[in-house]
C-alpha positions in Angstrom: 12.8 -13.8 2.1 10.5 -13.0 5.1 11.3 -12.1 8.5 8.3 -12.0 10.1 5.7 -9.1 10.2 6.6 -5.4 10.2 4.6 -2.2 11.6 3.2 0.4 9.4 1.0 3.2 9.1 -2.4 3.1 6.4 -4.4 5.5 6.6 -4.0 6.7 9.9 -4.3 3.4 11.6 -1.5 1.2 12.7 -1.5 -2.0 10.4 0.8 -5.3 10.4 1.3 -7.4 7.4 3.8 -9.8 6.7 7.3 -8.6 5.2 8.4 -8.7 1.6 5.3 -7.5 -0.1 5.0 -4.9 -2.9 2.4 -2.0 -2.8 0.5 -3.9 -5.3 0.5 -7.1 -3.2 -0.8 -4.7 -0.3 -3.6 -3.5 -2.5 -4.6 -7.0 -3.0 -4.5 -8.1 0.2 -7.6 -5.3 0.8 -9.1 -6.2 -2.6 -8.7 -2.9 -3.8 -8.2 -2.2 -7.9 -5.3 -0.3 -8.9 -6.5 1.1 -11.5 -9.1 2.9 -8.7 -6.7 3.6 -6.0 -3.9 6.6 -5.4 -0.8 5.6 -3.8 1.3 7.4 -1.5 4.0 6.8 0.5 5.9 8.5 2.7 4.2 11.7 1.2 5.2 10.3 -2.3 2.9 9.4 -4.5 3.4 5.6 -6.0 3.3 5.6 -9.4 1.0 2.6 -10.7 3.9 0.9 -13.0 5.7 1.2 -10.1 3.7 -0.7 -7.6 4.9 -3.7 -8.2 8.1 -3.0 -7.6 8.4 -0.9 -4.7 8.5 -3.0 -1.0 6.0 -2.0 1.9 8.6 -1.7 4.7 8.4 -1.1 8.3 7.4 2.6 9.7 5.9 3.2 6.1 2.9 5.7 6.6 1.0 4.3 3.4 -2.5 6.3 2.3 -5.0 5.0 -0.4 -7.5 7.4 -1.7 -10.4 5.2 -3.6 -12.2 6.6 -6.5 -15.7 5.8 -6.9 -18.2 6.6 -9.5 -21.4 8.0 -9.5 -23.5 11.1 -10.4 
């Protein structure tokens, strides 16, 4: 069930989404992989399998760090 958009925190920069999504769900929304992408929240790193089940909620301070390849 959704209430309505909640306030959080990604990357520095205030952000609004709509309530009820998972971390993973957030990740889509920016098109980022998982698979490429740390997780933390709250100062607590997400662990991938557990993406998907954990809720974004409102005052979260979320931070993605993106790997990218190269030499």
């Amino acid at each position: 069930m959704t209430t309505g958009p909640i306030q959080f925190t990604l990357n520095g920069e205030p952000r609004e989404l709509p309530d009820g999504l998972t971390l993973l769900q957030l990740l889509e929304h920016f098109a980022l992989d998982p698979r490429a992408v740390v997780v933390e929240r709250n100062r607590e790193i997400v662990r991938r399998p557990a993406l998907a089940e954990t809720p974004l909620k409102a005052g979260d301070t979320i931070e993605l760090v993106h790997f990218v390849g190269g030499g």
